[in-house]
C-alpha positions as CSV (number, residue, x, y, z in Angstrom):
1,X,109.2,133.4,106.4
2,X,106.7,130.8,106.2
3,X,109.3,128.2,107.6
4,X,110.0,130.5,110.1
5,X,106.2,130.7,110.9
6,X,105.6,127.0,111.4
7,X,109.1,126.8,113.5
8,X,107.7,129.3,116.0
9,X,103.9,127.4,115.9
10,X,105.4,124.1,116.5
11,X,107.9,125.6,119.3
12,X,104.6,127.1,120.9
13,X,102.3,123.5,121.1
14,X,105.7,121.7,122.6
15,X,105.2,124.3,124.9
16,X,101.5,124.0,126.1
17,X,102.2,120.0,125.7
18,X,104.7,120.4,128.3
19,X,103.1,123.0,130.2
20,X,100.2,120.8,130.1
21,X,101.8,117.9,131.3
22,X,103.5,119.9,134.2
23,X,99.8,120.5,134.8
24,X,98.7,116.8,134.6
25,X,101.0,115.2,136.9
26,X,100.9,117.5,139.4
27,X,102.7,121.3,139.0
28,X,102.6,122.1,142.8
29,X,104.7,118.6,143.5
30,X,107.4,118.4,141.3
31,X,109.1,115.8,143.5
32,X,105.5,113.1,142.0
33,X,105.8,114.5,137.9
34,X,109.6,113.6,138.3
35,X,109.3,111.0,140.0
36,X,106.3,109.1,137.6
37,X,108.9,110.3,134.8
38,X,111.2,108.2,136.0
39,X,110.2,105.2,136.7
40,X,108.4,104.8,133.1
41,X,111.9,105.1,132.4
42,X,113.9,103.0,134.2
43,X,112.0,100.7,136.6
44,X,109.0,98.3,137.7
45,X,106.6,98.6,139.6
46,X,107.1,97.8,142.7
47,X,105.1,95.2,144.9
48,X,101.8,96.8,145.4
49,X,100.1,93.9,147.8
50,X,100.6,93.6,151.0
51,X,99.8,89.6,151.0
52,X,102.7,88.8,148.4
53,X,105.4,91.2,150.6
54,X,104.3,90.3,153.8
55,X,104.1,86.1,152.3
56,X,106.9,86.4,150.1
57,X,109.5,89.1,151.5
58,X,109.5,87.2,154.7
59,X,112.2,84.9,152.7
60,X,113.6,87.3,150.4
61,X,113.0,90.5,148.6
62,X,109.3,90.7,147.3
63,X,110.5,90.9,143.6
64,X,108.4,93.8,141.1
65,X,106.1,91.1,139.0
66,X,107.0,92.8,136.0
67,X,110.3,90.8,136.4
68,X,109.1,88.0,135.0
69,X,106.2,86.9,132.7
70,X,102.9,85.7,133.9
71,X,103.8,81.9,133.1
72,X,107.0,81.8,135.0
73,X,105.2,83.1,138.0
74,X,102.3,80.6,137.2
75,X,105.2,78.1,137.5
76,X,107.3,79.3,140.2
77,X,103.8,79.3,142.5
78,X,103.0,76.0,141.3
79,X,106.2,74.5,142.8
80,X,106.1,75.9,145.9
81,X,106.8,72.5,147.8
82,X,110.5,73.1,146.5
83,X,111.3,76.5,145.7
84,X,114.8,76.5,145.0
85,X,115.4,74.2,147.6
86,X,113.1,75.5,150.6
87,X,109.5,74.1,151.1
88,X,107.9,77.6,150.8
89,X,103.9,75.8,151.1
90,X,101.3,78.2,151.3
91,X,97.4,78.0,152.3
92,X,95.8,77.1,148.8
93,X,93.5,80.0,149.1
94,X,96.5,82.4,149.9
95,X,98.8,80.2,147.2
96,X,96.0,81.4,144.2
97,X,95.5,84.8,145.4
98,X,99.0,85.3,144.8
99,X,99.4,83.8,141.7
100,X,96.7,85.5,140.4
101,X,98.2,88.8,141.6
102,X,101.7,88.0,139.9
103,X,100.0,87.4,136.5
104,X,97.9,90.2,136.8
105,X,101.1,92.6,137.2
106,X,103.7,90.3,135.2
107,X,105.5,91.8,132.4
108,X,103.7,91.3,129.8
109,X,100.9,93.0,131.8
110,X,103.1,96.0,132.4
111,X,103.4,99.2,130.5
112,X,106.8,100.2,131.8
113,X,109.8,100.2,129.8
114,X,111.8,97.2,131.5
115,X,108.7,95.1,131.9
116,X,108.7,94.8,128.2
117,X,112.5,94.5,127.6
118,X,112.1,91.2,129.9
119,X,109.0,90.6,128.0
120,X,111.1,90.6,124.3
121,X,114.0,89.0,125.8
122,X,112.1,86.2,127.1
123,X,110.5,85.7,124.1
124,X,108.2,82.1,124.5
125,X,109.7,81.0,126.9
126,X,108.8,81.0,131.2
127,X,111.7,80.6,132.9
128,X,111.7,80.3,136.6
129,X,114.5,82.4,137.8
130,X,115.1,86.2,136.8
131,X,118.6,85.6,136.4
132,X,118.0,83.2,133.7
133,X,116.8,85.9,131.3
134,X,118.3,87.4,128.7
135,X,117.4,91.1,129.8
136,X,119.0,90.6,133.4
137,X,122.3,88.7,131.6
138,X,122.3,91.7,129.3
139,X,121.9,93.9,132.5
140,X,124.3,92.3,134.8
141,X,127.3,91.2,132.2
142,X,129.6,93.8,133.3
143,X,129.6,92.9,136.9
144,X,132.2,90.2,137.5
145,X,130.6,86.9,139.5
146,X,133.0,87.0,141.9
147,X,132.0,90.4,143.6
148,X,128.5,88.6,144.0
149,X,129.2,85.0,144.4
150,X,132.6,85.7,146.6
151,X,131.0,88.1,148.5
152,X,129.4,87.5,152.0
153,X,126.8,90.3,151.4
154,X,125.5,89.5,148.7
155,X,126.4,85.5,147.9
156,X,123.5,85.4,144.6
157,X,122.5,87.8,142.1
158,X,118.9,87.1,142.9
159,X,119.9,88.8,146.0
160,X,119.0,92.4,144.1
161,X,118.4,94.9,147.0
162,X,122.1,93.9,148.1
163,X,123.5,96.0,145.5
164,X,120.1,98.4,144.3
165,X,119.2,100.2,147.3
166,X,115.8,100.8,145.6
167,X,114.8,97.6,144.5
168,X,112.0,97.6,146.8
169,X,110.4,100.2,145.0
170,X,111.5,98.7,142.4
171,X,113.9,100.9,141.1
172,X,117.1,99.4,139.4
173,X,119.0,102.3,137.9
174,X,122.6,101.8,138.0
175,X,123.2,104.7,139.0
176,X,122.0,103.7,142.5
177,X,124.0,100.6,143.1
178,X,126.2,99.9,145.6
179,X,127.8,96.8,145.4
180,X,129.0,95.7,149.3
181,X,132.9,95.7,149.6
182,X,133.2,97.3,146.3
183,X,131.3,100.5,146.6
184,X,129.5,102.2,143.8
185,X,129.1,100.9,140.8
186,X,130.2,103.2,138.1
187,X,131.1,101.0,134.6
């Protein structure tokens, strides 16, 4: 009986707890608790300043900081005079505003799930290109090159929001991708 008891008392706290979190994040709009849930779960945060999208997603997608620790982004800013074979120069002031941004929200910064799987697969090192970690290798090994590489659409896998149709929001669940010429990803 008395097992019974505290099976019943525990059942009723997981209860308020979730009633209570219902409550927290919002119980008249469902559509914001699921979607906070979510993202803890599977993706970044997406790029929250307007000078780094507008500066850097002129070129190509404005990648989530939490991609990529703060000292690959301290040296991927720092080399701006050849970044990856364009002269992407920027006004010093504008240059350290951004780098200060992309370390402030890198992901060692981050308190989302992904941030800190890049963060552990990373380990010491700061490497300039998100394909070059383990996490996205790890991510990514299923998916043969020559659907990326071969494919007009896409040509790189830094290309992301080719395939994830909510990278921009920084969103990469696999569930949403669609990989051009190949159409949904399902492995």
């Amino acid at each position: 009986m008395k097992s019974m008891t505290t099976t019943l008392f525990v059942l009723l706290i997981l209860t308020a707890l979730t009633f209570g979190l219902r409550t927290a994040l919002g119980d008249d709009d469902d559509d914001d608790a699921r979607d906070w849930l979510r993202r803890e779960s599977i993706g970044f945060a997406p790029p929250a300043n307007p000078l780094y999208v507008e500066e850097c997603g002129d070129c190509h997608m404005a990648y989530p900081p939490g991609l990529l620790p703060g000292a690959s982004w301290k040296r991927i800013m720092s080399g701006l005079e050849d970044h990856f074979g364009d002269n992407a120069e920027l006004d010093p002031a504008v240059q350290r505003k951004l780098t200060a941004y992309l370390i402030a929200h890198s992901a060692e910064r981050s308190h989302l799930r992904r941030a800190r799987a890049v963060m552990r697969s990373v380990g010491d090192s700061a490497p300039l290109r998100i394909t070059e970690t383990r996490w996205f290798r790890h991510e990514h090994d299923e998916i043969p090159a020559r659907w990326v590489k071969g494919n007009d659409e896409v040509r790189r896998f830094s290309q992301c929001d080719a395939c994830h149709r909510d990278a921009a929001r920084g969103r990469f669940d696999e569930d949403n991708v669609v990989i051009p010429g190949h159409g949904r990803w399902d492995d």
